[in-house]
C-alpha positions, 0 to 999 in steps of 0.5 A: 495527524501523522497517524490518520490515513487519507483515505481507508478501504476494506481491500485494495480492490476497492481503489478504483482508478475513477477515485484516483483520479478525482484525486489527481493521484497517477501513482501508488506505492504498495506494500505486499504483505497483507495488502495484496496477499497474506504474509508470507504468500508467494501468490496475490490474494484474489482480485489482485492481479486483475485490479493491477491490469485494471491500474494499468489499463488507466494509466495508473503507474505502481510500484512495491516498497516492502521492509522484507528481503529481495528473495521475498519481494523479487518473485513476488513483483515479477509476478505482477510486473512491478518494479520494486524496492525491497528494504525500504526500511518504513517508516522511514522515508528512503524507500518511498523517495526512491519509489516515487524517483522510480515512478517519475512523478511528483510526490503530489501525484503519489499515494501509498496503500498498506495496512500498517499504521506504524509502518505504511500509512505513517512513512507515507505522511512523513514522506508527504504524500496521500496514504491509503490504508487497507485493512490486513488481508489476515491478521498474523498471530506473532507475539509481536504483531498482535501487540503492534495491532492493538496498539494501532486500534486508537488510529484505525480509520472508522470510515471505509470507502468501498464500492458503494460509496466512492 
């Protein structure tokens, strides 16, 4: 179903390069907000720069594709050494076709992690590649969003792979 991730997790650092690769996934496209850090923060939420390294150290190549503006991303992706492309304009596809030109792999070989269902998890299925969804880091608390999420609640994964039970 367009809607339905390939995979759920609590948080991005319960990816482990181990399940990727059983995956045969080398590449993974990230959004940033409330995925690796709360709407808005300039900083990575605890555990996330050590699990880049930790990507990286397994070959793991990684990029950001976020719908924000570059004054948002830029520094943001400095931080973590990615390469980024701001705009991306999810669900849309463009912005994952160019991510996944960036990385140089097959889009086989490439998944997205986020916490949107509208945004990340269904740009990644139009698109053609393995979505994981991660649930937010922080719930935001505009008019907006708050209506976006109960509108997603009917697809929210059920099941969660976590450190246990990879």
């Amino acid at each position: 179903m367009i809607f339905s991730a390939t995979a759920a997790f609590r948080k991005v650092t319960d990816i482990s390069p181990e399940m990727l690769a059983k995956m045969n996934i080398k590449g993974l496209i990230l959004d940033v907000d409330n995925t690796l850090t709360t709407h808005d923060n300039p900083q990575p939420a605890d555990g996330v720069v050590k699990w880049i390294y930790n990507m990286r150290e397994n070959g793991i190549k990684m990029i950001i594709v976020s719908n924000n503006h570059p004054p948002r991303v830029q520094p943001f992706a400095e931080l973590l050494g990615l390469n980024f492309v701001c705009e991306g304009r999810k669900p849309l596809t463009k912005g994952y076709r160019q991510a996944i030109r960036q990385l140089g792999l097959n889009a086989d070989n490439v998944a997205a992690v986020g916490d949107q269902i509208f945004t990340d998890i269904l740009g990644a299925n139009l698109t053609g590649i393995k979505s994981f969804y991660v649930a937010p880091i922080k719930y935001e608390e505009t008019a907006f969003f708050k209506f976006k999420r109960t509108m997603e609640i009917p697809f929210i994964p059920k099941k969660f792979v976590n450190r246990e039970n990879r």
